[in-house]
C-alpha positions as CSV (number, residue, x, y, z in Angstrom):
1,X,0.0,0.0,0.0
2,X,2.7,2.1,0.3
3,X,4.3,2.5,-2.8
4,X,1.0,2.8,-4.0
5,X,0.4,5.7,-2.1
6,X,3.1,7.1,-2.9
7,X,2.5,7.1,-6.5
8,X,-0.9,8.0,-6.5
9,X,0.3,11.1,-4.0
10,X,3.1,12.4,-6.6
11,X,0.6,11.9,-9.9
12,X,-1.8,14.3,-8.0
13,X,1.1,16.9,-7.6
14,X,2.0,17.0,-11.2
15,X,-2.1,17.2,-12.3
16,X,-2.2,20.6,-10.1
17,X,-1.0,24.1,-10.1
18,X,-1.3,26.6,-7.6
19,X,-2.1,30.2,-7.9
20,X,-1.3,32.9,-6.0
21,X,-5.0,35.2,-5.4
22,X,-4.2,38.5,-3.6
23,X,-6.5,41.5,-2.2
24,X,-8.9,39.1,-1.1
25,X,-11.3,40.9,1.6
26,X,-10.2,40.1,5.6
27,X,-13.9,38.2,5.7
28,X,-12.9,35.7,2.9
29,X,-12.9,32.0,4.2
30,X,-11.3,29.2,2.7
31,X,-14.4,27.7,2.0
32,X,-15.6,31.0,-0.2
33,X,-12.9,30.9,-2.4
34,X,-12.9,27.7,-2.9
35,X,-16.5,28.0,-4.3
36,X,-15.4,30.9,-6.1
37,X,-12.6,28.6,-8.4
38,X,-14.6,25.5,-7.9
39,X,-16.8,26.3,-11.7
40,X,-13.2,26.5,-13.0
41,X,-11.3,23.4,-12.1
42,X,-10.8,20.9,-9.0
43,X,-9.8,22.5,-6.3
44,X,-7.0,20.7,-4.5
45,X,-6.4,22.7,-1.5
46,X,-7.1,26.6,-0.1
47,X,-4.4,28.1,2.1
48,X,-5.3,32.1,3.1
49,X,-2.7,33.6,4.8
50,X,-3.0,35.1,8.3
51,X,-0.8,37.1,10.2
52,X,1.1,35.1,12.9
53,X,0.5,37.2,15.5
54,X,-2.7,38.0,15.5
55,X,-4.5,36.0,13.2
56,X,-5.8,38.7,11.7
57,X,-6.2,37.2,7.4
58,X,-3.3,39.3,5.6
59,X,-5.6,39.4,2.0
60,X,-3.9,37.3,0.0
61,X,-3.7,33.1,-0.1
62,X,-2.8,30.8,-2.6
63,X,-5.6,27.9,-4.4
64,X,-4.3,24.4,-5.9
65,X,-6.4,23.9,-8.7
66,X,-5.9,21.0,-11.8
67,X,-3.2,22.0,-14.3
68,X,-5.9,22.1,-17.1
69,X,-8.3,24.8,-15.3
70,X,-5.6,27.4,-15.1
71,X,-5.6,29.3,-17.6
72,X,-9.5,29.4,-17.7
73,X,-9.6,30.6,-13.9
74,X,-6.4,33.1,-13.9
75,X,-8.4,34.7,-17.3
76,X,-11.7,35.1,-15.6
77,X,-10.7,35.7,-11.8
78,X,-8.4,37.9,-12.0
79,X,-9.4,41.5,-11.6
80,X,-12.9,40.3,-10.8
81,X,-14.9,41.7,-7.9
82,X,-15.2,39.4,-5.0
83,X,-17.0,41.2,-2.3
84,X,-16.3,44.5,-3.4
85,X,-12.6,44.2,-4.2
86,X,-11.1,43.4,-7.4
87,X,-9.2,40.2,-7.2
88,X,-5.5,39.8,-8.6
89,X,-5.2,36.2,-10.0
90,X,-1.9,34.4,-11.2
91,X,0.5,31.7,-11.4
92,X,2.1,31.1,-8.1
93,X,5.8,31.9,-8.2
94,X,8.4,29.5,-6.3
95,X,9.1,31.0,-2.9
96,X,12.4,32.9,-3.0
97,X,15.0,31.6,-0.4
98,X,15.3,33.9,2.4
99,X,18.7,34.6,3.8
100,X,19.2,33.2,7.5
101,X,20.1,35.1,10.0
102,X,21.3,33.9,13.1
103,X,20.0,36.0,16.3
104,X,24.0,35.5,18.0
């Protein structure tokens, strides 16, 4: 079972992409955007970002959606209004490595 979990695991990473969707409104929940992509695609996963502190959402998260829904979902969510604030929609970038700094 565990090679085959594997496998199936590693063909579902390669059948998604994630985008990056920024000046979402504070009150936005996971489960709303999902619905929002959810005509365009399957939706793999949600992730809204919140600030560590407080918790407080910081407006922006990121949605896996399949590989073939992409384009269709970047060309008709981005710059739509959600809520009263026009949505910025595309391709997640690779996080940049961050220099480490030691506190000593």
């Amino acid at each position: 079972m565990g090679l085959q979990f594997f496998f199936y695991a590693k063909v579902l990473l390669f059948m998604t992409k994630s985008l990056y969707v920024g000046n979402l409104p504070w009150s936005a929940t996971e489960d709303d955007v999902r619905d929002l992509f959810a005509p365009y695609g399957e939706v793999s996963s949600v992730k809204l970002v919140s600030d560590r502190e407080t918790g407080r959402a910081r407006g922006f998260g990121f949605v896996e959606i399949a590989s073939e829904a992409v384009q269709a979902a970047v060309q008709a969510l981005d710059n739509f209004s959600f809520n009263g604030r026009n949505l910025k929609v595309n391709e997640a970038r690779p996080r940049e490595a961050r220099p480490s700094y030691s506190r000593y």
